[in-house]
TIMIDREN-400612 format. One record per residue: chain; residue in one letter; x, y, z of N, C-alpha, C, O in turn. Coordinates in steps of 0.2 Angstrom, whole numbers. Atoms other than C-alpha are relative to their C-alpha. Example, Ala and Ser with C-alpha at 12.3 -4.5 7.8 and 13.67 -1.06 7.14 Angstrom:
! TIMIDREN-400612
  mol  type     nx     ny     nz    cax    cay    caz     cx     cy     cz     ox     oy     oz
    A     A      4     -6      0     62    -22     39      4      6      0      9      5      3
    A     S     -4     -6     -1     68     -5     36     -4      5      3     -1     11      4
This chain:
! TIMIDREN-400612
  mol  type     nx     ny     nz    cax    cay    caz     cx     cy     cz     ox     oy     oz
    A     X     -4      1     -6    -52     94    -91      7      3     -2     10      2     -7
    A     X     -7     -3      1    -36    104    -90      8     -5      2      8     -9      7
    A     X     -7      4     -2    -18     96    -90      3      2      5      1      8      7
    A     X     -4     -2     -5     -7     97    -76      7      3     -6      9      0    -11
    A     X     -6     -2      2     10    108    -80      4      2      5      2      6     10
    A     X     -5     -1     -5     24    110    -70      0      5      0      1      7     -6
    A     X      1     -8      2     23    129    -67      4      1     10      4     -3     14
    A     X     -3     -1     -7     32    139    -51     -5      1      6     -4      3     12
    A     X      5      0     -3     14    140    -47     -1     -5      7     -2    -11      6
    A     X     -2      8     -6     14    129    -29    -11     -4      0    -13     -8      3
    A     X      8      3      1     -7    127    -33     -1     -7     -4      1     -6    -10
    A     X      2      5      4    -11    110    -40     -7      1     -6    -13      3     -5
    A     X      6      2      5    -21    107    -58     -6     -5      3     -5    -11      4
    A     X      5      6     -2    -36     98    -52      1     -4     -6      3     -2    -12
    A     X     -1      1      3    -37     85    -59     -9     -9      2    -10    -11      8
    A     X      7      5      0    -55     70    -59      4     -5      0      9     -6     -4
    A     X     -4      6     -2    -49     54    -52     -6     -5      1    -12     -3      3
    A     X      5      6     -1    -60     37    -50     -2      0     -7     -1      4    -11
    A     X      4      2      5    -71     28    -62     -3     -7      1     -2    -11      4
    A     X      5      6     -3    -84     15    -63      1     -3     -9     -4     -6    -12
    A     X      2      2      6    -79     12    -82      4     -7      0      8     -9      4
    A     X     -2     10     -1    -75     -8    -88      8      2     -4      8      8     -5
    A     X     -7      2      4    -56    -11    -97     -2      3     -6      1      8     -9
    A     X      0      1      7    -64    -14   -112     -2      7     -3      1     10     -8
    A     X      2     -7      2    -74      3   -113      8      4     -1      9      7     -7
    A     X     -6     -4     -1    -57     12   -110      6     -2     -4     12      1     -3
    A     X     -7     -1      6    -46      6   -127     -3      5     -3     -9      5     -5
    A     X     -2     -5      4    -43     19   -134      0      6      2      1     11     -1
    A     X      2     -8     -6    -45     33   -119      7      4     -1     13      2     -2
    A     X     -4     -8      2    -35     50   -123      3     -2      8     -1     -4     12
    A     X     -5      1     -7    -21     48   -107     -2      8      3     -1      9      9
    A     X      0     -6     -4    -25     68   -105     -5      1      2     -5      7      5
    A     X      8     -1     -1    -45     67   -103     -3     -4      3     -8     -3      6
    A     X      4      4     -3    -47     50    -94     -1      4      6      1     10      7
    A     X      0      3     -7    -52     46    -77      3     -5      3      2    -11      3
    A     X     -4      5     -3    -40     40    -65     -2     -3      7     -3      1     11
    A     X     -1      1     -4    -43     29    -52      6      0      5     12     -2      4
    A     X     -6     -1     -3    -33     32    -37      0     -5      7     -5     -4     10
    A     X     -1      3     -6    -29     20    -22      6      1      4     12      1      2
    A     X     -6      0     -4    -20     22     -6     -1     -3      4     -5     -3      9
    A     X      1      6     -4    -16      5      1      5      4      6     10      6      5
    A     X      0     -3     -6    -14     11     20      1     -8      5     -3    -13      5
    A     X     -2      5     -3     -4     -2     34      5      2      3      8      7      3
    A     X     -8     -2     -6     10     -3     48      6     -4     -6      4     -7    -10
    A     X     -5      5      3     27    -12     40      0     -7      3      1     -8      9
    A     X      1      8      1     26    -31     37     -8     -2      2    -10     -8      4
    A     X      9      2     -2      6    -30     39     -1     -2     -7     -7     -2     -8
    A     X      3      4      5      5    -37     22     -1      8     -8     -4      7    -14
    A     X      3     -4      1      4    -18     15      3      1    -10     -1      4    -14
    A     X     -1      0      6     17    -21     -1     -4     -4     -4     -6     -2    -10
    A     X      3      5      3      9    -37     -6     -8      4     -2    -11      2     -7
    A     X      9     -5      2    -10    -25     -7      1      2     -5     -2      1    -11
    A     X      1     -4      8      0    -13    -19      1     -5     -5     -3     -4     -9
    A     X     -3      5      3      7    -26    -28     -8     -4     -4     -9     -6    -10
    A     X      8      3      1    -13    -34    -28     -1      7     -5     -3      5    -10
    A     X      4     -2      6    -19    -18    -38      2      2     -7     -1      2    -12
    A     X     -6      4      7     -3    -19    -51     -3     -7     -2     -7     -7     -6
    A     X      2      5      2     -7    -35    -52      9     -4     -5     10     -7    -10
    A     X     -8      2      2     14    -38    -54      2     -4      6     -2     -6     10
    A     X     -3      4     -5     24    -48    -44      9      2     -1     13      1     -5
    A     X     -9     -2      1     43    -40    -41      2      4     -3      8      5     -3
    A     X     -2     -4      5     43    -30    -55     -6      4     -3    -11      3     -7
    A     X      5     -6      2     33    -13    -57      3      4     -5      0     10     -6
    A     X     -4     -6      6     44     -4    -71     -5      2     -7     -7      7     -9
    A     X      3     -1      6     37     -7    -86    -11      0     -1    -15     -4     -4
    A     X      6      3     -3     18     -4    -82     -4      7     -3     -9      9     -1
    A     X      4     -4      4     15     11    -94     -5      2     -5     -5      0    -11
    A     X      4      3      2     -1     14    -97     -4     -2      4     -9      1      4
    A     X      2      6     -3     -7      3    -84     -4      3      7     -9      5      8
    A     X     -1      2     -6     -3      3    -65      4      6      0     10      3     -1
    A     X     -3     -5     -5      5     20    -59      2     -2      8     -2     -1     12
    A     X      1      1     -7     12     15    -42      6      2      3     11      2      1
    A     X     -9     -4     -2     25     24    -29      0     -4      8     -4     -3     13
    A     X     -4      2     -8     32     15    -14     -1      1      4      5      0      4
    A     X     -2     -3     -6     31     22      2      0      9      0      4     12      5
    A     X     -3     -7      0     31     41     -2     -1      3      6     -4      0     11
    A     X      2     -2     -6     32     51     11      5     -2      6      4     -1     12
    A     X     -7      3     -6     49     41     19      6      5      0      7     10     -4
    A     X     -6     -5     -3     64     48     27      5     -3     -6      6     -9     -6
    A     X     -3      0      5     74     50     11      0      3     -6      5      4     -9
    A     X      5     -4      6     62     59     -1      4      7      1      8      9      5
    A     X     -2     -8      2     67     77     -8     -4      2     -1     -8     -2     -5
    A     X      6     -4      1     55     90     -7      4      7      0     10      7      2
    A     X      0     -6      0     55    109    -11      0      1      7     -3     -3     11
    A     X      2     -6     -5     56    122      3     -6     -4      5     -7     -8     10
    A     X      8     -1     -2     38    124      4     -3     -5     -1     -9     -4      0
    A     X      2      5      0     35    107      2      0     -5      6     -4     -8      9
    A     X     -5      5     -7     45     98     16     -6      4      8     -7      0     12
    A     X      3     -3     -5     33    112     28     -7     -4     -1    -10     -3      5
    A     X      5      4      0     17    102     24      0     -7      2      4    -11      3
    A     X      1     10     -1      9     86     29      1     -4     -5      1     -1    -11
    A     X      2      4      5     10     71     21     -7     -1     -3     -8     -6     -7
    A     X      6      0      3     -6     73     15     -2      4     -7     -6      4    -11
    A     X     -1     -3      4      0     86      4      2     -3     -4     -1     -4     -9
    A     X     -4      2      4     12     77     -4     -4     -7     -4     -4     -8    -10
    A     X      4      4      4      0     60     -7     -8      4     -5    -11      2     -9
    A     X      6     -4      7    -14     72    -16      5      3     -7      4      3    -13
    A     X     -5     -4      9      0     80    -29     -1     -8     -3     -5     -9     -7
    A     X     -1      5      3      4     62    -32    -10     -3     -3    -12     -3     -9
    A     X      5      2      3    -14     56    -35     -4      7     -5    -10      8     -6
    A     X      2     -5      4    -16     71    -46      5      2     -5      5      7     -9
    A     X     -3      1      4     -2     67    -54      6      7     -1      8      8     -6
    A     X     -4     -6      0      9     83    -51      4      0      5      2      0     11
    A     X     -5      2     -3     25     81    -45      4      6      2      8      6      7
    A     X     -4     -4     -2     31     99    -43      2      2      7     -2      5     11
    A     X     -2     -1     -9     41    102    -26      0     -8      0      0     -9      6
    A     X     -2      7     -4     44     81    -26      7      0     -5      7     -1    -11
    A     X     -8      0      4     65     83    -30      1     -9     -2      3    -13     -7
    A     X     -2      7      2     66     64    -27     -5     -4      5     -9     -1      8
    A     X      3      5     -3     57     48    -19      5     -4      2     10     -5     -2
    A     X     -4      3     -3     66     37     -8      2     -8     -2      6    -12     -2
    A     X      0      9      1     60     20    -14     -4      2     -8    -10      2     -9
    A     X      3     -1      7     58     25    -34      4     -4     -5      4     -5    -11
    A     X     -3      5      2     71     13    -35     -5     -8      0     -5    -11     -5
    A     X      3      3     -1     60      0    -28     -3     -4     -5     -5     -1    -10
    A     X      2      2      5     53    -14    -39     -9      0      1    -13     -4     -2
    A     X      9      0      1     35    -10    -34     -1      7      1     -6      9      4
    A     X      3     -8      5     36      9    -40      3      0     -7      8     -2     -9
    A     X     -3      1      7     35     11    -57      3      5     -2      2     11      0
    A     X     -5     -7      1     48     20    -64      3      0     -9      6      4    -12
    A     X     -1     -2      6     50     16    -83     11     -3      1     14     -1     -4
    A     X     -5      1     -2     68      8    -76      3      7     -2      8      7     -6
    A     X     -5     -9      0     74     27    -77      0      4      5     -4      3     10
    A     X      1     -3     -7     77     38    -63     -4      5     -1     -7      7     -6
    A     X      7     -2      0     67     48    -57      2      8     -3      8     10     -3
    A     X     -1     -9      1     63     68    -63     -9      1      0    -14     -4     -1
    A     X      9     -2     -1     45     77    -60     -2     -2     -5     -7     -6     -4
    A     X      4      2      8     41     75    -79     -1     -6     -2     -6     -7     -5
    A     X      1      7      3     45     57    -81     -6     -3      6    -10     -7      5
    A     X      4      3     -5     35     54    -65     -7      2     -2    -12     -2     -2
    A     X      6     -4      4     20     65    -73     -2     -3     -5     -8     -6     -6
    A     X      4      5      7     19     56    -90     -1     -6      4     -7     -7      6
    A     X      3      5     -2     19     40    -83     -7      1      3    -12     -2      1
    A     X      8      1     -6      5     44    -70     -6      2     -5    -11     -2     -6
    A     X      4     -3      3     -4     54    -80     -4     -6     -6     -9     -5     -8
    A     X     -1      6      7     -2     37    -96     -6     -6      3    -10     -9      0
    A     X      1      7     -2     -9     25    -84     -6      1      3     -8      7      6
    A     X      7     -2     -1    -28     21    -80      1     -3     10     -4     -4     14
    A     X      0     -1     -8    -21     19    -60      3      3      1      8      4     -3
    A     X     -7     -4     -2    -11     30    -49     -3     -4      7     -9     -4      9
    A     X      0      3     -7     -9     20    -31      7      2      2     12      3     -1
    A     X     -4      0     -2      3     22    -19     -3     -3      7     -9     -4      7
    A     X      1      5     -6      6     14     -1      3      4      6      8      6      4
    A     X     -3     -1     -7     10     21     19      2     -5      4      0    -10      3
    A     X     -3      5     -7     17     11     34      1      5      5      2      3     11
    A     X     -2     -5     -4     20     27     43     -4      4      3     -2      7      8
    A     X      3     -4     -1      7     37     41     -8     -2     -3     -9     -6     -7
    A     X      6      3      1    -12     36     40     -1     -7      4     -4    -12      1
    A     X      3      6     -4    -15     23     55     -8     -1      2    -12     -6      3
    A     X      8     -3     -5    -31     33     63     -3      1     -7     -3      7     -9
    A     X      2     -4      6    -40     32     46     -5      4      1     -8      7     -4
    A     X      8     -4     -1    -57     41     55      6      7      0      4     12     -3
    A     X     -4    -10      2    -44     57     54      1      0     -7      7      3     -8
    A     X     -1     -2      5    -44     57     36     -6     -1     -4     -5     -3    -10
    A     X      6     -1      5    -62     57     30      0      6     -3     -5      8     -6
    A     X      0     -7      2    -58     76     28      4     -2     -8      2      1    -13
    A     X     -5      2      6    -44     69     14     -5     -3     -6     -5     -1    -12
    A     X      4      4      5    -57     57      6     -5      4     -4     -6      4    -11
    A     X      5     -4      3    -70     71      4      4      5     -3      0      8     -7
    A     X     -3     -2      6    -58     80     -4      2      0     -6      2      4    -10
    A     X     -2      5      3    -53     68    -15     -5     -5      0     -5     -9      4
    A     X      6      3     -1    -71     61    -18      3     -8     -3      3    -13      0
    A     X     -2      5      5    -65     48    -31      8     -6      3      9    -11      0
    A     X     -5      5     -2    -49     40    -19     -5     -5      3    -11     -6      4
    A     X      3      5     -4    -51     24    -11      5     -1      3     11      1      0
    A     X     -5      2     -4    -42     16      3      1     -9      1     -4    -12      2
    A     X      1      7      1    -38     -1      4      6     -2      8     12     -2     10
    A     X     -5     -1     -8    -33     -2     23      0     -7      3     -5     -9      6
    A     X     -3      7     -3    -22    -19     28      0     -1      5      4      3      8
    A     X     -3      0     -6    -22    -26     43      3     -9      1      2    -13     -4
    A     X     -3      4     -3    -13    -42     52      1      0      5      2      5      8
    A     X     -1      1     -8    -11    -52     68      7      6      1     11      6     -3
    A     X     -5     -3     -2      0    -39     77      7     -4      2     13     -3      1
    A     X     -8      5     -1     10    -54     83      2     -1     -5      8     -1     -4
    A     X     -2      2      5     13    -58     66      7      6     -3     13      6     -5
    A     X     -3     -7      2     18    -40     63      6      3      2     10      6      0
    A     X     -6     -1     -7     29    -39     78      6     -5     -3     11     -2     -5
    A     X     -4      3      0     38    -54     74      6      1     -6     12     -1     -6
    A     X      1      0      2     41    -50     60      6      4      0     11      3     -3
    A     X     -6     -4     -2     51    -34     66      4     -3      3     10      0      2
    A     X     -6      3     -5     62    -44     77      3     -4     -5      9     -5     -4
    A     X     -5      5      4     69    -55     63      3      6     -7      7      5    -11
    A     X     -2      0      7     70    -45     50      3     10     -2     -2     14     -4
    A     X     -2     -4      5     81    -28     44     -3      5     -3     -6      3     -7
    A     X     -2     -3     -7     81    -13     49     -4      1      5     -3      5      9
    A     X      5      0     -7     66    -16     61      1     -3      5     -3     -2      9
    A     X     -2      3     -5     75    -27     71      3      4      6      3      3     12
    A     X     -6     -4     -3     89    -14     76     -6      5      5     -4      7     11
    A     X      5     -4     -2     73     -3     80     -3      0      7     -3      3     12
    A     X      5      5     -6     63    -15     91      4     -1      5      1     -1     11
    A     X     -5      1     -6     79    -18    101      2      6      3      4      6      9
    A     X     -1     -6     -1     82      0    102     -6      3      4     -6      9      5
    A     X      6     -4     -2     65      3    110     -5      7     -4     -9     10     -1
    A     X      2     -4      2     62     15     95     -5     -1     -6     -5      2    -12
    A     X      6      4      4     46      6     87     -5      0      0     -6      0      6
    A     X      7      5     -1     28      0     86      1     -4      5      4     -9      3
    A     X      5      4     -2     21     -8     98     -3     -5      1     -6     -3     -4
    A     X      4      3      0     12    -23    100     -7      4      3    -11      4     -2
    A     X      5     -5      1     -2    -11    109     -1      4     -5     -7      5     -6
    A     X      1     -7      2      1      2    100     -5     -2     -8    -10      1    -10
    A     X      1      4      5     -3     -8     84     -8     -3      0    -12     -3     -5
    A     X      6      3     -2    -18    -16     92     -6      6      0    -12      7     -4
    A     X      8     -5     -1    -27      0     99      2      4     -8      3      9     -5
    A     X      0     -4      8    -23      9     78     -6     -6      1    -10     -6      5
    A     X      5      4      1    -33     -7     73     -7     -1      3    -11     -4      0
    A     X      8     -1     -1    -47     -5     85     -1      6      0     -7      7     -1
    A     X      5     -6      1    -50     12     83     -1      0     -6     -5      5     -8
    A     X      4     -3      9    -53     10     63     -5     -7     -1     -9     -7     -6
    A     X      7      5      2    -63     -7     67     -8      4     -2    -11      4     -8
    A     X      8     -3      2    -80      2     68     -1      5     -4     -6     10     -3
    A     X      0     -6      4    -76     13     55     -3     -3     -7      0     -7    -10
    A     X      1      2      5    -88     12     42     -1      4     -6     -7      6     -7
    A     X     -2     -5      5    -84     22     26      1     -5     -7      6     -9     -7
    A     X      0      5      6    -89     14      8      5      3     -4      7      0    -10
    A     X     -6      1      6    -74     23      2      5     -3      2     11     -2      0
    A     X     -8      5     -3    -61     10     13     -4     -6      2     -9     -6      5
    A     X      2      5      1    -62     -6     12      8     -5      4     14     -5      2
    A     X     -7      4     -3    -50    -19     24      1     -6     -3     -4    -11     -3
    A     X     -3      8      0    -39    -33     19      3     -4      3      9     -3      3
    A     X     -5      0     -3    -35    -42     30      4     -5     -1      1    -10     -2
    A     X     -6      4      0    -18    -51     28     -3    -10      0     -6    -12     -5
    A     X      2      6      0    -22    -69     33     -7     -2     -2     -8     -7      0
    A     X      6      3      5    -39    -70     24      4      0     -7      3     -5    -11
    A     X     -3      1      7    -27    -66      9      4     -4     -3      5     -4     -9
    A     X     -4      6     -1    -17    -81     13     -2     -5      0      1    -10     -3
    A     X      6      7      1    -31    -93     15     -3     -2     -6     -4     -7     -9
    A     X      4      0      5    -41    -85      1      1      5     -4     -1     10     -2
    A     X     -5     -6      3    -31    -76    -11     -6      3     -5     -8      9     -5
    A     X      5     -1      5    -43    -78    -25     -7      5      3     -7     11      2
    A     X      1     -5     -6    -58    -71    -14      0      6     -2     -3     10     -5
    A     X     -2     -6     -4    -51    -59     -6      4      5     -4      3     11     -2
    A     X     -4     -5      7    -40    -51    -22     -8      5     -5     -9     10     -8
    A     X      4     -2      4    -58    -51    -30     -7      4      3    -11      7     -1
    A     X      3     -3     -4    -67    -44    -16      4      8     -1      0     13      1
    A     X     -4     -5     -2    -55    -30    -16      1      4     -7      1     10     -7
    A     X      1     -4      9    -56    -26    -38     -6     -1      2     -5     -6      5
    A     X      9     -2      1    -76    -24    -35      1      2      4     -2      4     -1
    A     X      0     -6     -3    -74    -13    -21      4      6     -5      2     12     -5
    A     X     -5     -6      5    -59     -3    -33     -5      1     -7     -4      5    -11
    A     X      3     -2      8    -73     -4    -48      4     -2     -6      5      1    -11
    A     X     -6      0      4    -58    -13    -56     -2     -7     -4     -7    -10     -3
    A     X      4      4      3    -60    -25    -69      6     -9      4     12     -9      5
    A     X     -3      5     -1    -55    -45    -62      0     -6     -5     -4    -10     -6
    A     X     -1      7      6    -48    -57    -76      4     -6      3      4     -8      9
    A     X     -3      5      0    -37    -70    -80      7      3      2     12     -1      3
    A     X     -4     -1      0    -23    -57    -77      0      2      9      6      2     12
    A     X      0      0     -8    -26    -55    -57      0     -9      1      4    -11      6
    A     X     -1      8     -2    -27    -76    -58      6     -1      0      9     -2      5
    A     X     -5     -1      2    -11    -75    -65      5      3      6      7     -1     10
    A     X     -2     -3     -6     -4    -63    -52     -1     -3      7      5     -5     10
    A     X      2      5     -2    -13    -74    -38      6     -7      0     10     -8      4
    A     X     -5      7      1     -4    -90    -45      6      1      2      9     -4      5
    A     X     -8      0     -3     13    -82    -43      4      2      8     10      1     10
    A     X     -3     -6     -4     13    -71    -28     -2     -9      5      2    -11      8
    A     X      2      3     -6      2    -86    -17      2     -8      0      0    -11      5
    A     X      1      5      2      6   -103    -25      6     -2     -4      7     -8     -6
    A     X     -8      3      6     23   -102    -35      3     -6      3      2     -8      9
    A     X     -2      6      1     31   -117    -38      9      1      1     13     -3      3
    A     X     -6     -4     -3     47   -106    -37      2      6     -4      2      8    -10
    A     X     -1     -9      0     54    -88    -35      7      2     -2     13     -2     -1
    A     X     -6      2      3     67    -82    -45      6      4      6      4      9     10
    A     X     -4     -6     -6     83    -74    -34      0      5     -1      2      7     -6
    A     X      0     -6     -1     83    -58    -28      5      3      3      7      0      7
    A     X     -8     -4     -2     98    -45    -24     -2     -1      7     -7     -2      9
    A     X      1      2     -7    101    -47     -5     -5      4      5     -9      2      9
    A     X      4     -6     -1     94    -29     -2     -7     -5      1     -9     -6      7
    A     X     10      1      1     75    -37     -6     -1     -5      3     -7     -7      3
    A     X      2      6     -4     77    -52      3     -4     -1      5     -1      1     11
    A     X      4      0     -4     61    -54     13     -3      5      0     -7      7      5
    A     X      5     -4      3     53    -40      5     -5     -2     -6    -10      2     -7
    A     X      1      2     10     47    -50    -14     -5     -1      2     -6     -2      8
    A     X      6      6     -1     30    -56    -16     -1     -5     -1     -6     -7      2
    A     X      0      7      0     34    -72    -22      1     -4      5      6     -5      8
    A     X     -2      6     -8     31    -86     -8     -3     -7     -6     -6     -8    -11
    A     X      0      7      4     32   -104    -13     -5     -1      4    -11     -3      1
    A     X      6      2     -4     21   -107      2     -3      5      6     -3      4     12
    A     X      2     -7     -3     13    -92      6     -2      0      7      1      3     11
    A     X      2     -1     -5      1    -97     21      2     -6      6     -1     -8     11
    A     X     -2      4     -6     12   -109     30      4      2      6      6     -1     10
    A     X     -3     -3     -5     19    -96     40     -2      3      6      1      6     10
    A     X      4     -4     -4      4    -89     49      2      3      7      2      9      9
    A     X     -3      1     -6      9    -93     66      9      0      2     11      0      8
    A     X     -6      0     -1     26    -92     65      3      4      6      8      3     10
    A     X     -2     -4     -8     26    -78     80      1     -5      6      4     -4     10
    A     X     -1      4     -7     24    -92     93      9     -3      1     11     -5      6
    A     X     -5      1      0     40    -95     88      6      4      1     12      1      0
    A     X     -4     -7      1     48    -77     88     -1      3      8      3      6     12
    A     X      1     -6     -8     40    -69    103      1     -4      5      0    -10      6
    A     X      0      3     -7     44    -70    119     -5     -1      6     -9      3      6
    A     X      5      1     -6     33    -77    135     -4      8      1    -10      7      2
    A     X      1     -5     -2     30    -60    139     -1      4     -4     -4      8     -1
    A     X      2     -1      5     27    -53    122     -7     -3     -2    -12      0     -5
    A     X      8      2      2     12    -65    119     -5      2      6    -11      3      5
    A     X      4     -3     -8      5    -60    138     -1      6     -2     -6      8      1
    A     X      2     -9      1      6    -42    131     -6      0     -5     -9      5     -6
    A     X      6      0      5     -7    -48    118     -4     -2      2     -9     -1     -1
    A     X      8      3     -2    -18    -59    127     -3      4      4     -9      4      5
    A     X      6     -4     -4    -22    -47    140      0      6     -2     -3      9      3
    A     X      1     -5      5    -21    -33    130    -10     -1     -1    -13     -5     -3
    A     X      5      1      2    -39    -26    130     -1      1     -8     -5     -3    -10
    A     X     -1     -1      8    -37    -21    111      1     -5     -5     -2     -7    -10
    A     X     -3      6      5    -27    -33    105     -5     -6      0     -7     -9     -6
    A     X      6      7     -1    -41    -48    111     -5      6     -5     -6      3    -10
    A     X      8      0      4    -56    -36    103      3      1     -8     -1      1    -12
    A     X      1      1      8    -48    -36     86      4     -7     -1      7     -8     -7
    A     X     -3      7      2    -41    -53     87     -7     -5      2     -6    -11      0
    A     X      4      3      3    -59    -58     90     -3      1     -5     -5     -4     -8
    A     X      1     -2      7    -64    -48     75      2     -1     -5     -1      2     -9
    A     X     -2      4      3    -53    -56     65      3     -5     -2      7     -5     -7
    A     X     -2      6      1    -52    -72     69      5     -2      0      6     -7     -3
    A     X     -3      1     -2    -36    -72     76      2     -4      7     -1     -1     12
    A     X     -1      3     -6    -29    -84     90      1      7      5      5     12      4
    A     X     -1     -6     -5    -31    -74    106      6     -2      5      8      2      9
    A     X     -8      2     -6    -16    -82    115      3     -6     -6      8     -9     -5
């Protein structure tokens, strides 16, 4: 297998991604000859979509030091990012194939590489340091909220990338919604009229219900709330990933903690740590307005995937 090299060539090195081998098979694997598993946990903002990446780390708040391990980047593909020329002129789909092939050339910066659930080696970023890591570690995952809703348009991506998988989250949209009205800077948004939808939300998740493709597999939020365990373990046996005692661990803290330690104000209502994870489920009945829940009960979308996954339909 050839390494990847930073060259002014704008072609990526292929590079063999997935794998069906166990943990233990893989001490002592060469970081330039394995096989990487790659995941792109795909979701709207507040569907649950950090807590997924955070699920194939298997960290809680803190992704830095995880070389070796868990390669994982935040959000690429947000308004903030630095890209080359010829870079900036492509889709996002350009930009998550370098990253899952570990080849950063044309990515000047990443917007959320600060972020404590991208790993960064607490260093800043440069294409190299971002290449050794990824290339060190037996995962490369990243996450969208923006992009990738209509996942039947991107089995052209999958068959490209035989070896990706997708780990596509979903949640009550009321949940989702309210979620933007309380909380920074999606609130400013929401009141600005320059946002998601409670439809728009709805018909995304019914167009990808009868989508059936063994390389994406859905979690949904409030099953992972009920049945962390479960659902954390259904989600490593579809990834081929191995489930120990160190996803229990992860599990314990993110769904059950006893308490959370503080966080800079910035991440407040971002962290994964909940003391009481699934006591909030419903909480939108308390956020949206009369007219706001009327937008989802007769919504025909919003009802066919709020009977498909067992969410209250009013």
């Amino acid at each position: 297998m050839n390494n990847i090299n930073f060259t002014d060539d704008v072609n990526d090195t292929e590079v063999a991604i997935g794998t069906g081998v166990t943990d233990e098979e893989e001490e002592g694997w060469n970081p330039e000859d394995r096989i990487r598993r790659v995941v792109w946990v795909a979701g709207y903002p507040r569907s649950g979509s950090s807590t997924a990446l955070s699920l194939v780390s298997a960290t809680v708040d803190d992704n830095v030091n995880r070389r070796g391990k868990t390669f994982s980047v935040f959000e690429p593909c947000h308004d903030g990012d630095e890209y080359a020329s010829w870079l900036e002129k492509e889709d996002c789909s350009e930009v998550l194939e370098k990253i899952a092939k570990c080849n950063f050339h044309g990515i000047k910066n990443l917007w959320a590489w600060a972020d404590p659930h991208t790993t960064t080696d607490e260093k800043p970023y440069n294409q190299e340091l971002a290449h050794e890591m990824c290339v060190q570690s037996k995962v490369v995952a990243f996450k969208t909220v923006d992009y990738g809703h209509d996942l039947k348009a991107f089995q052209w991506f999958l068959d490209k990338l035989p070896k990706l998988r997708i780990l596509d989250v979903v949640r009550d949209p009321r949940g989702i919604y309210a979620s933007w009205k309380v909380l920074e800077p999606f609130a400013t948004l929401v009141k600005q009229g320059d946002f998601y939808t409670i439809p728009q939300v709805c018909d995304s998740f019914a167009e990808n219900l009868d989508l059936n493709d063994t390389r994406i597999h859905r979690v949904v939020f409030e099953d992972l709330l009920d049945q962390p365990f479960n659902t954390t373990q259904a989600a490593y046996k579809f990834l081929g990933m191995q489930f120990n005692e160190v996803q229990e661990h992860w599990i314990q803290h993110v769904f059950h903690a006893t308490w959370c330690p503080p966080v800079d104000e910035s991440m407040e209502g971002f962290t994964d740590c909940h003391i009481d994870a699934g006591g909030n489920k419903q909480k939108w009945r308390e956020v949206l307005t009369d007219q706001e829940e009327k937008t989802f009960s007769t919504n025909a979308n919003c009802q066919k995937v709020a009977k498909a996954y067992g969410w209250p339909l009013a």
